[in-house]
ZABA-870461 format. One record per residue (C-alpha): residue in three letters; z, x, y; chain; residue number from 1. Coordinates in nm, 3 decimals, always signed. Each point is the difference from the previous one (the first is absolute). Layout:
<guvos>
ALA_Z_X_Y_A_NUM
...
</guvos>
This chain:
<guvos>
UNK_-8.335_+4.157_+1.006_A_1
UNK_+0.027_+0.285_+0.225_A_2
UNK_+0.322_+0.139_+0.119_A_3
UNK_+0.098_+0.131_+0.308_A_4
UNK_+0.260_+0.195_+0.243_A_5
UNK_+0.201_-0.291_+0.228_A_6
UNK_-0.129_+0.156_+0.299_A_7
UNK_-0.364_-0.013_-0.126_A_8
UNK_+0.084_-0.358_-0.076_A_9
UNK_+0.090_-0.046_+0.358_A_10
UNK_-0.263_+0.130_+0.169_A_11
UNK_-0.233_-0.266_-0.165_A_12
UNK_+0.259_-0.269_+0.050_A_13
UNK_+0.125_+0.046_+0.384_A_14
UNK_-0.115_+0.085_+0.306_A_15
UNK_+0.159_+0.221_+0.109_A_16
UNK_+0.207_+0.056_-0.350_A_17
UNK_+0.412_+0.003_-0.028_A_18
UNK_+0.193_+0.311_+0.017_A_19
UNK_+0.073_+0.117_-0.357_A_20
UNK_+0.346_-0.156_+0.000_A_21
UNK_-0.120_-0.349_+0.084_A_22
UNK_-0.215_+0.011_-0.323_A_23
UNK_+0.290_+0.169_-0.234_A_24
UNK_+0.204_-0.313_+0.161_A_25
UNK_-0.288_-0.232_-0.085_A_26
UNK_+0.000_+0.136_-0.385_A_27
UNK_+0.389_-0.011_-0.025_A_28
UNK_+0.001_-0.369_+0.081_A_29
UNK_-0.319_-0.084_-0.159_A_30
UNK_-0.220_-0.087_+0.240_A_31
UNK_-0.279_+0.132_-0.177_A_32
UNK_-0.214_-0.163_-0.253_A_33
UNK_-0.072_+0.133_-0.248_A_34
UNK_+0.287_+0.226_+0.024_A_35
UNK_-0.009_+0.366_+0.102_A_36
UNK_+0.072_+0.264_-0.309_A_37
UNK_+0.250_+0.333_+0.098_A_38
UNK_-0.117_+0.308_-0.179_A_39
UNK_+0.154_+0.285_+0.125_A_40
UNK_+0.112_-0.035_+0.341_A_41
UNK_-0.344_-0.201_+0.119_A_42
UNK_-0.080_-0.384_-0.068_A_43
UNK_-0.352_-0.106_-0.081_A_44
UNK_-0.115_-0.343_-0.043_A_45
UNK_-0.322_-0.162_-0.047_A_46
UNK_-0.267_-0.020_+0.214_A_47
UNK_-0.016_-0.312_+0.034_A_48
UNK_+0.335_-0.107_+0.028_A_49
UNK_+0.135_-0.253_+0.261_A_50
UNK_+0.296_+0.021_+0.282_A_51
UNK_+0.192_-0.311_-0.041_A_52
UNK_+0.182_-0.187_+0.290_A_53
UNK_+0.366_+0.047_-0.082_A_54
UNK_+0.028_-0.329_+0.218_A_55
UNK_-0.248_-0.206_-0.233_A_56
UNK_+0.121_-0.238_-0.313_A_57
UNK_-0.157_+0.105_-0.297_A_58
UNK_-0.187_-0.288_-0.167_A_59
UNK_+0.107_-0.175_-0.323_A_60
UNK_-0.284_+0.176_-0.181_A_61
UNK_+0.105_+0.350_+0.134_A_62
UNK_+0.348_-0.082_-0.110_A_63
UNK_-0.067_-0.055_-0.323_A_64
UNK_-0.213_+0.249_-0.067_A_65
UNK_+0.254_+0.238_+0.129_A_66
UNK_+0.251_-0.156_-0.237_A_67
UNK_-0.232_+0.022_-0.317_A_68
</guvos>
């Protein structure tokens, strides 16, 4: 899959997108799935990855995949 710069992330994600500390804040808590890689001083993740609530539960099934 396809990697790309947080704030080309955003732009597909939000409307309009976070400032650039909002989405280092989202990657530092892990709000991100799959998670964002650092190289450098820049984080890329996935094209398709997913924003995830920070107020949701995560299912039994997400939990133990995490764990495994």
């Amino acid at each position: 899959m396809k990697q790309v710069t947080l704030s080309t992330w955003a732009e597909s994600c939000f409307s309009p997108p976070p400032s650039l500390w909002t989405l280092r804040k989202m990657v530092r808590e892990g709000r991100i799935d799959p998670p964002a890689v650092k190289v450098g001083k820049s984080y890329y993740v996935q094209e398709d990855a997913r924003p995830i609530d920070p107020n949701r539960r995560p299912s039994l099934v997400e939990r133990l995949r995490k764990a495994g």
